[in-house]
N, C-alpha and C positions, 0 to 999 in steps of 0.2 A: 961512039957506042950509043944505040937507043934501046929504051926501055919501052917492052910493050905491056900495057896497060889492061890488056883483054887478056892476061894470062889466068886460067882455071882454076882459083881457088879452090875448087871443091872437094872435103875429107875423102879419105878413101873409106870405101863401103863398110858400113856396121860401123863407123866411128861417131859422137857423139858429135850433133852440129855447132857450127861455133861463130857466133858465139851461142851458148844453150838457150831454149825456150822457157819462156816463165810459166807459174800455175800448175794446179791438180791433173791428171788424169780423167776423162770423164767418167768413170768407176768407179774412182773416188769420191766423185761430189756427187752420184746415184745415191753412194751407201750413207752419204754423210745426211742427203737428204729424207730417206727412209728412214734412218734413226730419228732426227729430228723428229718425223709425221711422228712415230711410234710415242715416243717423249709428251707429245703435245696429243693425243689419244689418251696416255695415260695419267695425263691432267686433268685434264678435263673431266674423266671418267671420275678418276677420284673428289673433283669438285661435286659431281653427279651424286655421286655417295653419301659425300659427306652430309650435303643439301639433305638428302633423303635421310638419310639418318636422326636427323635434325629436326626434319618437320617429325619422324614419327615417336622421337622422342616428345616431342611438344604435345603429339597427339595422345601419347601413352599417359603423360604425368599430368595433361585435364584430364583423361578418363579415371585416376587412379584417385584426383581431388574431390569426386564426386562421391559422395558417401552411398553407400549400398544397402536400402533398408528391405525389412520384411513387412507384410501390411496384414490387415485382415478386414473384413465390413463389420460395420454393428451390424446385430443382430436381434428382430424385433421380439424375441420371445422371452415368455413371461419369466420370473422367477419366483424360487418357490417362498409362498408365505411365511417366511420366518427367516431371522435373523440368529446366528448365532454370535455368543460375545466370551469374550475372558470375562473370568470374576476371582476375587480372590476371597476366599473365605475368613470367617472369626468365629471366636467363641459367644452365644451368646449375651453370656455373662462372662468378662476375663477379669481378676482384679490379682491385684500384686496384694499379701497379708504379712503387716509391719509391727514391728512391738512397740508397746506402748507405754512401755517400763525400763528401765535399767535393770538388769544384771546379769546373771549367768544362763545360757539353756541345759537344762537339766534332765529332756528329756522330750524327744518325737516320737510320732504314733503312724507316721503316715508318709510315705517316699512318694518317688514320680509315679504318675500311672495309676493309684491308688482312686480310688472312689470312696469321696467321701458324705455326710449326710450331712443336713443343715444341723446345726448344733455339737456335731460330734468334737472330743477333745483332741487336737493335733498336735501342741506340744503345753510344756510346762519351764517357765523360766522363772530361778531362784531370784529372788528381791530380799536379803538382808536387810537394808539399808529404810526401805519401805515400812516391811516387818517393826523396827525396832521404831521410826518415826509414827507408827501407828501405836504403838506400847505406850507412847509418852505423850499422843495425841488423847489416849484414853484416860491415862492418868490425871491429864492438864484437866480434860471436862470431868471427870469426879468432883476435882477441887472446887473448880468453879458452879458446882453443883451444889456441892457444901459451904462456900461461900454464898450464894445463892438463899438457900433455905436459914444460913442465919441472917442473913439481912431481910428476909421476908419476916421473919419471924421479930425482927427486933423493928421494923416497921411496924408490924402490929400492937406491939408494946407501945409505942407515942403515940399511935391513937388513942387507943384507949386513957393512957395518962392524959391526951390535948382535951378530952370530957372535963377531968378533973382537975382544971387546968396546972398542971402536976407540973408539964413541959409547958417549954415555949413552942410556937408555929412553925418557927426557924428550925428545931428540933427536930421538927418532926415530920420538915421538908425533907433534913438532908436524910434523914431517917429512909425517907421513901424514894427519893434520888436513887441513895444508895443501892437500892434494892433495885431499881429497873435497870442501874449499872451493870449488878453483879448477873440480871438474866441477858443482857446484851451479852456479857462475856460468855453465858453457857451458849446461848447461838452461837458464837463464834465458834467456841470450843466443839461445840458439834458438828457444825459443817466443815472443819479442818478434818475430824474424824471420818463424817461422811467423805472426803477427799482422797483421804490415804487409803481409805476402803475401797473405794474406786478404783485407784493406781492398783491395790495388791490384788482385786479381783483379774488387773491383765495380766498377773503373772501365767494364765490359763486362756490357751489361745484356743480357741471355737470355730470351726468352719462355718462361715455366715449365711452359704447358699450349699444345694447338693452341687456336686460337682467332682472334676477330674484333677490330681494334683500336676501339676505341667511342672515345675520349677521345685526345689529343696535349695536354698542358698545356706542350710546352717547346720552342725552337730551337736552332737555333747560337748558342757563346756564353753562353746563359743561363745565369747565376751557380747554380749546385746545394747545395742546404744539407742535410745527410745527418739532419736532424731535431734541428737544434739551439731549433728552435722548438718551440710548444706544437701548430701547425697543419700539420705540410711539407708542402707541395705535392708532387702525384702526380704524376709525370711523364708515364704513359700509363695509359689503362683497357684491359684486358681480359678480352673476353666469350668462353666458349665456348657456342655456340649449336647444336653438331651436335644437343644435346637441350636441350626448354624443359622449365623448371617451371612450373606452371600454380597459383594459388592460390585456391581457393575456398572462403568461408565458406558451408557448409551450415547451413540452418537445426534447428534440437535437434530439431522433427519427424522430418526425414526423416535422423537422425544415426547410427541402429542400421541400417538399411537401404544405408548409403555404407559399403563393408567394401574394406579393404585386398586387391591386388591384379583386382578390378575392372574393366572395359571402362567408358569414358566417352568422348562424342565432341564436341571443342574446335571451335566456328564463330569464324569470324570476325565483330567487331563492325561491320564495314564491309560497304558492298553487296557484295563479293565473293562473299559464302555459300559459301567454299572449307571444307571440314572438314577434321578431323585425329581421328589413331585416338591416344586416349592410355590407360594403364592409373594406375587411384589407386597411389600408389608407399607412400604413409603419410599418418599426419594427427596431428593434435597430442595428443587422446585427453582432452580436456578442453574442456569447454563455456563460451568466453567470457563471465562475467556479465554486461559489459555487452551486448553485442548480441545473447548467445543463442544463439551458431551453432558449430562445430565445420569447425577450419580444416584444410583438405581439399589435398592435395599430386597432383595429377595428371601426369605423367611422359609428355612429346608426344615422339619422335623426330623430328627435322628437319635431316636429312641435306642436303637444298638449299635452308638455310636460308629459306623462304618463312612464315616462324611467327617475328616478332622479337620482342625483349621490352621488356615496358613498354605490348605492344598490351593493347587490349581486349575481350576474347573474351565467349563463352558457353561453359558448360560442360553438357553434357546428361547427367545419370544415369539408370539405368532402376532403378526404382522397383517393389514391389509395386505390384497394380492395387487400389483400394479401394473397393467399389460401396457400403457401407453407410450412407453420410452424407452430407449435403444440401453440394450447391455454391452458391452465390453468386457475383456478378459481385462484383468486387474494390473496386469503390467502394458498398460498402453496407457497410462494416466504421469501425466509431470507437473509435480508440485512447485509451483513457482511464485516468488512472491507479490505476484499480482493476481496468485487463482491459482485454482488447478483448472491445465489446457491438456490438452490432444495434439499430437503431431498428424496433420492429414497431410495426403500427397497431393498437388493440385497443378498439375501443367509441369510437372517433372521436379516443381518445387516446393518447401513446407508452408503449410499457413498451419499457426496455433491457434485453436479452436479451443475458447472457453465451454466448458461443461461444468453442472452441478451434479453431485451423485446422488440419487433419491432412494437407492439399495444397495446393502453391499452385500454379498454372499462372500466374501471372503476373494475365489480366486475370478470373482466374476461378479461387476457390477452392472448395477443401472445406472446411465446419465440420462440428463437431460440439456438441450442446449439446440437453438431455432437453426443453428446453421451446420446442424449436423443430418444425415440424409445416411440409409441403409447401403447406396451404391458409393458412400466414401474408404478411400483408402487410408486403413488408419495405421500408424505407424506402432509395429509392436515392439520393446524394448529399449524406448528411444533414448539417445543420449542425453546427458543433462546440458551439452553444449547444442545440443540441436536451438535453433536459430529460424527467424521467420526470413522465408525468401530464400533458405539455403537451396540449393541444386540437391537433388537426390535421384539414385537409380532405383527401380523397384524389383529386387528379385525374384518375388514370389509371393503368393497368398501363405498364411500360415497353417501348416499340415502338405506343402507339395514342398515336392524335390528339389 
């Protein structure tokens, strides 16, 4: 038997070959490949983003680190010739009135608010204790009076006997001794009198100047201590107010220009806007270190009282006119402790600019200072961390949108 070798292996049709074929489908490694692209599209993409996100966050939070100021120019015009200042007012005359005696009050004439004249009687304080050392002070110098006139008298006796040589010299020394003794004692005894006289004359207390009663600290009754303490109580205050003092610290600028004898016009701190004509009366003639200023005494007349003291006034002086130096609005100045500077804007960034003030209106000064110029940008409301060299943005002139 032979075996032939070329017989047909071949499956019958639709049957899987055999042995099977390895690997994907070309369909399959299209779709496998599409997806991949797709994958690596949306990497990428996303790298793209993130990048971008990234710088423009970097870009947002430098623009956001730049500070955002508002500016304004100085401005060369003039201000007006005067100054106005606080001042706080006083009485004239004010004195606190104290007893000068020990004992009871027994009786006032005059409350707060009252008007009183010089001399008039405001209270009466009982002195027992006075009273009766003055009875016995009177008594003591009778004696010594009477004692007194016989030793004079018996002085005269040893003279006349030391003729006849009656007495001895020694006699008639002590004789006379005696007698200048006993008038030593009546001086004493008198000015102890004249003393107690004194003391019971305070039991009547007397207004010393005309004036307004501002204060009562006492009534009926209340025990009086003539200052046997460290603190005594004042029994009344009084104010003379027909004239105020008026007190103003002027600032060391405007200190050569405030001259003794002077016109100056006192407002009132309240809505009333009432003025007063007052003249500078004197000032202190030294310039306060710590604040700088030169304290200023203005002299109001207020004959009907309508000017009290302790108000809160304005004081206006007229001043040279000053046109040659830049003003600024009052909040563009930073106190710092090497000066007061300026924030200017200069290449997008600060330089502090020392200034002197030579005026101040209040919400609008004048400086002066070589490196400031009308076409600088000056920074209004600056922060107290504002910094030389800081980066700043400039919004706007002051007064635009």
């Amino acid at each position: 038997m032979s075996i032939d070798f070329n017989t047909d292996t071949t499956t019958p049709s639709g049957a899987p070959p055999w042995p099977p074929q390895r690997g994907f489908p070309a369909g399959v490694w299209i779709t496998i490949g599409i997806v991949a692209l797709a994958l690596a599209i949306l990497i990428a993409f996303g790298i793209v983003s993130r990048a971008s996100a990234e710088r423009d966050l970097t870009r947002r939070t430098e623009a956001s680190s730049v500070l955002t100021v508002r500016v304004v120019h100085p401005s060369a015009a003039s201000l007006s010739p005067e100054i106005a200042l606080p001042g706080n007012t006083q009485a004239y005359i004010d004195t606190p009135i104290y007893a000068r005696t020990n004992g009871y009050l027994k009786r006032w004439y005059f409350d707060i608010g009252a008007h009183v004249r010089k001399g008039q009687l405001m209270a009466v304080i009982e002195t027992p204790e006075i009273d009766q050392q003055l009875q016995v002070a009177e008594a003591d110098l009778k004696s010594a009076e009477a004692n007194l006139q016989l030793a004079k008298t018996t002085a005269a006796r040893y003279q006349n006997l030391l003729q006849t040589n009656s007495v001895s010299r020694q006699e008639t020394d002590q004789a006379t001794s005696d007698a200048a003794a006993k008038q030593a004692a009546v001086d004493s005894a008198k000015a102890n009198v004249r003393r107690l006289q004194q003391m019971q004359s305070f039991e009547r207390i007397y207004a010393p100047f005309d004036g307004v009663v501002t204060t009562r600290n006492t009534d009926v009754g209340a025990l009086i201590d003539a200052g046997s303490g460290s603190a005594p109580k004042e029994l009344f205050h009084l104010a003379a107010i027909h004239k105020i003092r008026v007190f103003v610290p002027v600032p060391e600028a405007y200190a050569a220009d405030v001259k003794d004898g002077g016109k100056a016009t006192v407002t009132l701190g309240s809505s009333s806007g009432e003025d007063f004509e007052g003249t500078i009366a004197r000032n202190s003639s030294m310039i306060d270190p710590a604040s700088r200023t030169l304290n200023v005494e203005v002299d109001v007349n207020n004959p009907k009282g309508r000017l009290l003291p302790g108000a809160y006034v304005f004081v206006h002086f007229k001043v040279p006119e000053r046109t040659r130096n830049l003003t600024l609005p009052a909040n563009t100045l930073l106190f710092r402790s090497e000066g007061l500077r300026i924030g200017v804007v200069r290449d997008g960034k600060v330089d502090l600019v020392p200034v002197t003030i030579t005026h101040d209106a209040g919400k609008v000064v004048e400086v002066m200072s070589p490196s400031l110029s009308p076409n600088d940008q000056v920074i209004l409301d600056p922060s107290d961390s504002l910094s030389a060299g800081q980066r700043v943005k400039v919004s706007g002139q002051a007064g635009e949108e």
